[in-house]
C-alpha positions as CSV (number, residue, x, y, z in Angstrom):
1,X,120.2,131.2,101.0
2,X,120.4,128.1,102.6
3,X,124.0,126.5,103.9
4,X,124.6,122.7,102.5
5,X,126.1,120.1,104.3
6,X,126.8,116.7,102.7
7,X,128.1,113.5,104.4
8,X,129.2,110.2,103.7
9,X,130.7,107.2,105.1
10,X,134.1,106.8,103.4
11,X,138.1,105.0,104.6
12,X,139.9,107.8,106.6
13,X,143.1,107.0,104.8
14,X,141.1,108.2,101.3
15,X,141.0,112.0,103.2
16,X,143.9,113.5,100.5
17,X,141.6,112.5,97.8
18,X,138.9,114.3,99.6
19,X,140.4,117.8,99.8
20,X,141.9,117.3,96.2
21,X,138.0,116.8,95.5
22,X,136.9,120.1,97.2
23,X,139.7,121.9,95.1
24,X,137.8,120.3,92.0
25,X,134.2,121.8,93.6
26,X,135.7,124.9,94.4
27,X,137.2,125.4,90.9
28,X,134.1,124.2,88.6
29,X,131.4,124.8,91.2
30,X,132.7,128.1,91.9
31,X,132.2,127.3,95.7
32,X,134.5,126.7,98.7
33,X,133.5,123.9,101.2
34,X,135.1,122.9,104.0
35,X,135.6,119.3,104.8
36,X,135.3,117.8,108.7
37,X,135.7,114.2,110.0
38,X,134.4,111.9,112.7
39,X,135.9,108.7,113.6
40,X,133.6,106.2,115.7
41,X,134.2,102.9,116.7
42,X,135.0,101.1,112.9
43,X,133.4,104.1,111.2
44,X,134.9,106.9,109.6
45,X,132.2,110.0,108.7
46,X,132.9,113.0,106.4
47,X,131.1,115.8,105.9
48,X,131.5,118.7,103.4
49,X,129.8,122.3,104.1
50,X,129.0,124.8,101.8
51,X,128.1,128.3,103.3
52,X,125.1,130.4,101.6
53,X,124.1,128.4,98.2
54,X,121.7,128.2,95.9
55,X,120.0,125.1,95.3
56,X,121.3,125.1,91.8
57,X,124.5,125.6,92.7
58,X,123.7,122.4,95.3
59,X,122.7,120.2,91.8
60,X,126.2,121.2,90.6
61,X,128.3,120.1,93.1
62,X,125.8,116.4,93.1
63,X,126.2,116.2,89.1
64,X,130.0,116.6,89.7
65,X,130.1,114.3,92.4
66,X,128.4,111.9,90.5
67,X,130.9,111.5,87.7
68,X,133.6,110.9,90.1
69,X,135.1,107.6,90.9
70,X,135.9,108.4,94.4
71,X,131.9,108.8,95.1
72,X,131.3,105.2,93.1
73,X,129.2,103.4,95.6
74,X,129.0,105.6,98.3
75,X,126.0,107.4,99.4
76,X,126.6,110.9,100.0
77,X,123.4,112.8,101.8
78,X,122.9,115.7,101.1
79,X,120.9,118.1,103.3
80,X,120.3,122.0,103.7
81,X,119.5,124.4,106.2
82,X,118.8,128.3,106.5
83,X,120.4,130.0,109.5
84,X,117.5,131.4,111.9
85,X,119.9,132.5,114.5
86,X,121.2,135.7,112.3
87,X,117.8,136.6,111.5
């Protein structure tokens, strides 16, 4: 199954809410992410990873996202891969 990563530009200082957020996927997705930053210049990138999902369990965590305020009028991408280096 493939691995999920999902970013979004977003203010640093909202990162609390973010991990609160994963708590919320982790608890009605029934999947952990993890949750990494970059800071560049005057912008901040998040990204969440999921390891080894289904895409169904992908369309979860994107319904949820969508019914959060937090997410209201960002764009979060959302993008999979399949590891080939374990193969």
């Amino acid at each position: 199954m493939p691995d999920a990563f999902i970013w979004y530009h977003i203010e640093e200082q909202l990162e609390p809410k973010l991990l609160d957020w994963l708590a919320k996927v982790e608890e009605q997705a029934d999947v952990r992410g993890k949750l990494y930053i970059r800071k560049e210049k005057d912008k901040t990138t998040f990204m969440e990873t999921y390891t080894d999902v289904s895409r169904a369990t992908i369309n979860r965590i994107e319904k949820l996202a969508s019914t959060q305020p937090l997410f209201e009028g960002i764009h979060r991408q959302c993008e999979s891969f399949v590891e080939v280096s374990n193969r």
